[in-house]
Each structure stands twice: as C-alpha cells, then as structure tokens.
N, C-alpha and C positions, 0 to 999 in steps of 0.2 A: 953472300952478303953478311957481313958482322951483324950481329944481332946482339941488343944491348938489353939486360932483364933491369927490368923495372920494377916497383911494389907498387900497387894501389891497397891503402889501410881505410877501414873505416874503425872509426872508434866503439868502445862497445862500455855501456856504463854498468860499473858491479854497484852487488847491492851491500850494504852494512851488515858486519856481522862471519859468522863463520858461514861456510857451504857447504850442504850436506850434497851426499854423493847424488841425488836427482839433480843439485845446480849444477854440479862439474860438467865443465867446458872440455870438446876434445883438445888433446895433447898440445895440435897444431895451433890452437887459438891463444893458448896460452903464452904469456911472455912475461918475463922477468924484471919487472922496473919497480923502482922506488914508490912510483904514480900509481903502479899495479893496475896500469890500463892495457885492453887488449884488445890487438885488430885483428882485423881479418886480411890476409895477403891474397892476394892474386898477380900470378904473372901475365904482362902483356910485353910486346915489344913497342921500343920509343918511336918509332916510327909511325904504330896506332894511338900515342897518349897525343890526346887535343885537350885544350881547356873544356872544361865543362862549368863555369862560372855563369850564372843566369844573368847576368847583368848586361854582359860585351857579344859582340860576335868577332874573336880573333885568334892569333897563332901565338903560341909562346918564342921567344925571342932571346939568346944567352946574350945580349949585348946589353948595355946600358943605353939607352938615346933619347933624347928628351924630344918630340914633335915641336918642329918649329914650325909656327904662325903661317910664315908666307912659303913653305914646303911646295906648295902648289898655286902655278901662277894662276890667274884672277878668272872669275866665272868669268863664259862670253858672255856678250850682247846681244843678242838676238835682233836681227834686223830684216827685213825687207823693200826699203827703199834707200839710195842713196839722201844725199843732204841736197840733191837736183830733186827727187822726190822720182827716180829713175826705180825701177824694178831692176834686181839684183840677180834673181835667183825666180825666172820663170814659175818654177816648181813651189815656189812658196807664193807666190797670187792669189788672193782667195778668191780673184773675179766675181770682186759685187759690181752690183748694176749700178749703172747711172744715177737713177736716182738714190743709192741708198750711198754712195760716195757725197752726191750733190748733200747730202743732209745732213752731213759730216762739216761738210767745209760751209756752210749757208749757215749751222749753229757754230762751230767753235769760234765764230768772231763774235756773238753774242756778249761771254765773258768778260773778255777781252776790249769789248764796247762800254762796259757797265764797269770794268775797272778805271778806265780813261773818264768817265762821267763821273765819278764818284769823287774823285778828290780836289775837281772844281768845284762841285756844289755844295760839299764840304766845307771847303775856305767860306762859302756862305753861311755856314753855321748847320747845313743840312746836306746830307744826315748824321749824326753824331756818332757814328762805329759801323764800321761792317770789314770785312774779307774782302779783298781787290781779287784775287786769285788771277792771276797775269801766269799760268801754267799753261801747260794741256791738259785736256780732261780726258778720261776714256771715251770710245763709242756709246753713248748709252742707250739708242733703239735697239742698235745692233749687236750690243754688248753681250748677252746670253748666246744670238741665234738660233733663237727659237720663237721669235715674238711672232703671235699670230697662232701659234702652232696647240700652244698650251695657255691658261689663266694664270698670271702671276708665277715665271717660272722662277725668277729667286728673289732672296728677301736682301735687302742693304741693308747694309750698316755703313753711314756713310756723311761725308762733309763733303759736298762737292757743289761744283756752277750750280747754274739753274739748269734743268734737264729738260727737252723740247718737251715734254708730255703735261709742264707743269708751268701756269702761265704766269708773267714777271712780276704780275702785282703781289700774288703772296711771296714772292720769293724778296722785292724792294721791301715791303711794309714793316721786315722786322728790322732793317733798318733804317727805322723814323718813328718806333716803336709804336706801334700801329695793331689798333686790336684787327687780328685775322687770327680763321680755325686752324690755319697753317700752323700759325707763331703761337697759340695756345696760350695768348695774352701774355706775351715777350715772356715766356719761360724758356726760350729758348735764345743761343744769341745768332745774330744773322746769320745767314748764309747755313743753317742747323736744321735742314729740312725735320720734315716727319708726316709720316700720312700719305698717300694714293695722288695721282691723279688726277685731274677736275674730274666731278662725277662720280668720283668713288672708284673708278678703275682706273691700270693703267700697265703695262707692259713690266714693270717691278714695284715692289714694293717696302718703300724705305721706311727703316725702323726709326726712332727718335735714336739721333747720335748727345752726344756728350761735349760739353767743353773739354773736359780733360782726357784728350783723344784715346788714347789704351784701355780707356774705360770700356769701350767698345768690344774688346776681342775679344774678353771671355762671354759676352753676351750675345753675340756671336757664334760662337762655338757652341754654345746653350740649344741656341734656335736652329743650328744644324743639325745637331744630337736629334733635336725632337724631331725633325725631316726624317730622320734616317729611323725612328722607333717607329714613325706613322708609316714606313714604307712611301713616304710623297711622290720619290720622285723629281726632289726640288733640291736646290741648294743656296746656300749664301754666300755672299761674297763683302766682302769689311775691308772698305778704304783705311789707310791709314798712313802715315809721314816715317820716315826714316828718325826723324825724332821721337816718335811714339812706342817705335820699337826696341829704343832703348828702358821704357819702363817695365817695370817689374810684371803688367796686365800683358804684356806681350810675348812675355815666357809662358806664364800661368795658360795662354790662348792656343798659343804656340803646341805646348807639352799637351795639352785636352784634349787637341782637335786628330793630333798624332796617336795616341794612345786610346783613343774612345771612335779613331777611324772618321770621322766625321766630313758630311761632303760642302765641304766651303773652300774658297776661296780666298787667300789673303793676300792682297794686291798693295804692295808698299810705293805710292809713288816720291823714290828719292830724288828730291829737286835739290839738296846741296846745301840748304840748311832750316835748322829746327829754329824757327823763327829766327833768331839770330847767334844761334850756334852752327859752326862749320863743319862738317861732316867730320873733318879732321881732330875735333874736340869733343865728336861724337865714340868714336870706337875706332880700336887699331887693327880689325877682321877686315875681311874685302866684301865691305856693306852687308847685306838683309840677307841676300838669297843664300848666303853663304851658312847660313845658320841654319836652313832648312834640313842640310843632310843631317842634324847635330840631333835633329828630333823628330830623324826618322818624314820627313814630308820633301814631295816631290819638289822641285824648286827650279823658278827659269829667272835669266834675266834678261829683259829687251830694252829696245831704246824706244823709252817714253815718247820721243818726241818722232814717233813715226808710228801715224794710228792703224796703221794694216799691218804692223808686227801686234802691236796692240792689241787689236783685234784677234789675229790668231791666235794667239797666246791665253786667249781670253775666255775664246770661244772652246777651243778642244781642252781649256783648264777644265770647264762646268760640266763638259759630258763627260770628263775621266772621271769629273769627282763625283756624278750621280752613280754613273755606272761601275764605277768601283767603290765606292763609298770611304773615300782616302781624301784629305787634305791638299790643297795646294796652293803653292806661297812665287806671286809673281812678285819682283821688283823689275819697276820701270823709272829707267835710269833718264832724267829729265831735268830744267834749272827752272828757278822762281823765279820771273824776269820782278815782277811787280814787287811792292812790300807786306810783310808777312798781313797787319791787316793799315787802316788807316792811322794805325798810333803809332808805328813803327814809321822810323828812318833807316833804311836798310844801307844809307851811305857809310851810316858809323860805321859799318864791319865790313862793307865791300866796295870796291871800287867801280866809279863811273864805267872803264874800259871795259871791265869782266862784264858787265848787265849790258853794254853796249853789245859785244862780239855773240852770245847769245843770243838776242833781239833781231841782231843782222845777219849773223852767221847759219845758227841754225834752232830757227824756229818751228813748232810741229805746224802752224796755220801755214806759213808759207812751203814747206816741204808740200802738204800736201794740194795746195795750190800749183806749184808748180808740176805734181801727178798730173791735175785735171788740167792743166793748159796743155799738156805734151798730150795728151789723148784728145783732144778737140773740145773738151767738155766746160771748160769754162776762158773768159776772157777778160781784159780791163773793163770795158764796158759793164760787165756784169759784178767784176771786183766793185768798183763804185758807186751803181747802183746799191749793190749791195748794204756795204756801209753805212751809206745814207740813211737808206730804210732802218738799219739795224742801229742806228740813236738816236731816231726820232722816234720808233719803240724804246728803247731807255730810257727817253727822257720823258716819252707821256707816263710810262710807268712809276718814274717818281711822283711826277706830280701827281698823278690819281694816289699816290699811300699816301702825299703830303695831306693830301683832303681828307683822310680816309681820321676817324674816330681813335682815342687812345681807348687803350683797355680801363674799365671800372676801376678805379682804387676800392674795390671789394675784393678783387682778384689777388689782393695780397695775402689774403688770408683760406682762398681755394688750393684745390688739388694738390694738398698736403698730407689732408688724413681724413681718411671717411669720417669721423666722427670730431668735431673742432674739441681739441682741449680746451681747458677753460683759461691760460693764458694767455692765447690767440681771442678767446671771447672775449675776454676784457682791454686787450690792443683794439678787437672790432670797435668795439663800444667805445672808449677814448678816443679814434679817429671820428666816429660818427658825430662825437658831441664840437670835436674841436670844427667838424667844416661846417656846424651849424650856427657858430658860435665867428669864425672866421671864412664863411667857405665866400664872401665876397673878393676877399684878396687871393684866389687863386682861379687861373680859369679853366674852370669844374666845365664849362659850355664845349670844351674840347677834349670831355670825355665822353666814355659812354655811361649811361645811367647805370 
C-alpha cells in the first residue's frame, strides 16, 4: 500500500531576547523562517489523520460541496392507525383497556363542544376572548403512563383544552374574566392554565404558561435541570406551536436541554399555522423535528391526529428521558380546524375547502371513533348521548362563571412586587379617591370587595 508522510506541527512560542545555551532547542526543533517559529514534526500516515476539531464529529473531504437543504427526503410520520382508525402494525398496539380508550374519546369532544359554544354566545357579547382550540389534544391521564404509580410524575408547561382532572368552571371563568384561584384574578389569558387539580392534586402538574408561547422553553428546561440535580425521577414535558419554535426562546431551550442533558419533553404540535402565518412562511427545513439532530436531541415525528401514535411516542419519550436523562423533541403533525382564537377570521388566509376536507377527511375525534366502533366499544346511540351530555355541561359551565364575581380592582396593583413602590401607591390612592367620589357610576356590585 502507498503510504503518504504527513507533518503534524505544533507551534512553540520563543521568548525575547538572545538564548543562552540552557534555552537551546534540539537541532530537529529548530526551523528557519522569518516568523522564527518552531514546531515540532511528527510523522503519521494519511490514512490515521482525522479531524481533531472540538467543535464537529466528521471526516475531511478534498471536494468542495455545499449541503443542500432537501439532501435528505423528509422525516417519517409515525403512525399506528389508518384514517378508518384501523391498526396498522399489530406490533405497534399499545393494548389499553377499554376504559382508558373510552376516556379518550368521552373527553376529546369536550373541546371541541366549548369551541362550537363559544362563538354563539359570543355574538351575545359573552364572553369577550378566549381559544376555540378545534385541534387534538394529547392523552392526558394517560400521557406519562404512570398515573397512579408515582405523585406528580411530570411538570407542564403548557396551553392546552381543559384536561379531565380539572373542572370547566375554572377553566370558563377566565373567559368572562371572572375572579377564580385558577385565573389568579385574570393575570392570566384564557385557556392559560396554572396550578394542580381540584384539591390540590392531580396526575401532573402544570406550571403557569405565558402569552408569548417560547417564553416557556427555557423555563422548562430550568425545571428539568433542577429534576435531574434532585435525582427526582420526574420529567417535563412543554407544549408548544410550530410558530413558537421559530422564536429565538426555542433555540436558547433547544441548545440548554441538549447540552445540560436534561430529561423533558418537547412536544411541538404543528397544526399548519402560527395563528395566521402558513407553515410555508414559517421556515424552508422539513418542520421541527428536523432540527432536533442539529442540537444533538433525540427526535420523532407522528401523526397528531391519531392518539395511539401519540401516545406511544409519548409514553417511551418520558421513560427515555428519566432514564437517560437526555432531551426529547416530538412533533405531531396535525391542522387547526377552528380559528386561532375568537378575534381571528382564519378565512382571510385559508379557504373554506381546505378546513372542510380536514373536519371530514381526517379528523383525530372521528379516527378514533371509528377504533372504538370496529372493536365493539362504542356506538351512535352512545355517539349522541354523548354530545348531549357534553353541552349541556358547557353550557351550565358558562353560566355558573357568568354569575361568578369579577376580580377586586385592588388586584391591579397586586402580585407585582413584594414590597408596593410608591408610584403604584399613589395610582392605589387616586383610584380609591376617584370610586368614592364616582364609584355610583360603575357597577362596583359585580365585583368583589
């Protein structure tokens, strides 16, 4: 075999001045340049030279070639039922029970129920803003797979429906701004959970999310870190929009949770557009999951709208990432039938046909509808009862927040800073003199004291 000599030099820095014979270098170190710098040679053959650059893990290349973009066609989807809501792939079944399927499909019409209520009673002038959320939602009893097993086994960070564990009044109330401990006296905007459970427990536990969704990741990553110094045991998992991860807090979340090892979850559900931007005006990569290998984090992509890919993908995410204490970033590929919230017309930027062929075509409530009829487990009869029940709960739940007390106008001036500055005392005081001076023309009777 030809064997080709190579140099490997390291540089060596002289000092000022003349060298007395203790400084002198052997012979071989010595080299002749203007620089008057000198290496040190060692022969290997090219066949043993690799990069040794700390930054990459790769091979040296005599070609010039730029990586193209779409070099490599597109992540798969990951699925387990067809769009019949058929099983696919035997071996991918997770075989839940009846009942834990039944609580799947008895809640995901809930949402779905309260988005259809909301924008009649709206045009009534009530309630004045909230989140329709016309998507899919994850599993969330079953979401972990471990409920029961352990207390509080992850933390959320999160925007999502109302979750079965969490009853509709505080989740209506903040939209009709409605003082509840939920809504922390509308510091929050609907649909922006925060807090446990009725009773103070509950199978997870959601952190306070953010209006400005990315705000979330690196907070996130934060409370994972701390999981992972206490030894927990636990992880988190951080909803977030395909829009959200174009922000700059999505990298910052991204790069932290990679490089500090942390065991969460990043679940991006892309429904197709960032309120009214198109995916296509989002990024010219192939979506989220795509970026995952870029920062070093495990990465899958399923089809959103089939909640037993969901699921699994969900479930062996949280026990990889406790048990290895690594990162990982699902996107679930999904469409936003409904509009982004009640202020949005989502017709400006899309057409009738497109939210039609979704709603009819392939929807995650009826896929997995159509599971439970092919198995014997559910039927029309129970389809309609269903419904029933589930808006005449929607609807008693509005009206109970509509009765329900507004928050103090003292609350303007709380949970800002332990200690009030003094030009929030003197807004205190100006308000107090003006409703006592005016408080007949306002009605103070539908507040709380």
């Amino acid at each position: 075999m030809h064997r080709t000599r190579c140099v490997r030099v390291t540089p060596v820095v002289l000092r000022g001045g003349d060298m007395s014979e203790s400084d002198a270098l052997p012979p071989h170190l010595v080299l002749s340049s203007p620089q008057r710098v000198l290496r040190q040679q060692q022969e290997f053959t090219s066949l043993e030279e690799k990069p040794q650059f700390p930054g990459a893990s790769a091979d040296f290349v005599d070609k010039l070639d730029f990586i193209q973009p779409n070099v490599i066609s597109g992540i798969p989807i990951y699925r387990v039922m067809d769009r019949q809501g058929q099983i696919i792939n035997p071996d991918e079944d997770p075989q839940l029970a009846q009942e834990q399927v039944l609580s799947l499909q008895t809640h995901d019409p809930l949402p779905q129920t309260i988005a259809g209520s909301v924008p009649s009673t709206r045009g009534k002038g009530r309630p004045p803003w909230c989140f329709p959320h016309v998507e899919p939602a994850p599993p969330w009893p079953e979401m972990t797979g471990y409920r029961g097993r352990q207390p509080e086994p992850s933390l959320q960070f999160t925007r999502l429906p109302q979750p079965p564990w969490c009853p509709l009044i505080p989740i209506r109330s903040p939209c009709y701004s409605r003082a509840e401990p939920h809504n922390r006296a509308q510091r929050q905007s609907p649909a922006h959970l925060a807090g446990r459970g009725e009773g103070g427990s509950g199978p997870i536990s959601p952190a306070p999310c953010t209006n400005p969704s990315p705000a979330t990741l690196p907070a996130a990553v934060g409370a994972a870190y701390a999981f992972k110094r206490d030894n927990a045991s636990r992880a988190v998992i951080c909803y977030f929009g395909e829009g959200a991860a174009s922000e700059g807090d999505a990298h910052a979340g991204f790069n932290f949770a990679a490089t500090l090892e942390c065991p969460i979850l990043f679940f991006c559900r892309n429904n197709g557009y960032a309120i009214s931007t198109p995916t296509s005006e989002q990024y010219r990569g192939d979506g989220i999951a795509a970026r995952g290998p870029g920062y070093g984090i495990m990465s899958i992509r399923v089809d959103g709208n089939d909640v037993l890919a969901v699921y699994n993908a969900t479930r062996e995410a949280r026990r990889r990432a406790i048990a290895e204490n690594q990162p990982f970033l699902i996107e679930a590929m999904t469409y936003r039938i409904g509009h982004h919230s009640t202020s949005d017309d989502s017709s400006a930027y899309r057409s009738v046909d497109e939210v039609n062929y979704w709603d009819k075509q392939d929807h995650p409530i009826s896929r997995l509808r159509h599971h439970m009829v092919g198995r014997g487990w559910w039927d029309e009869e129970q389809e309609k009862s269903w419904r029933k029940k589930s808006r005449k709960r929607v609807m008693e739940a509005f009206e109970q927040a509509e009765r329900k007390l507004k928050p103090s106008p003292q609350h303007l001036f709380s949970d800002v800073y332990c200690e009030m500055p003094s030009h929030l005392q003197k807004q205190q005081e100006a308000l107090a003199r003006h409703l006592r001076l005016y408080g007949e023309h306002y009605p103070l009777e539908h507040f709380e004291k």
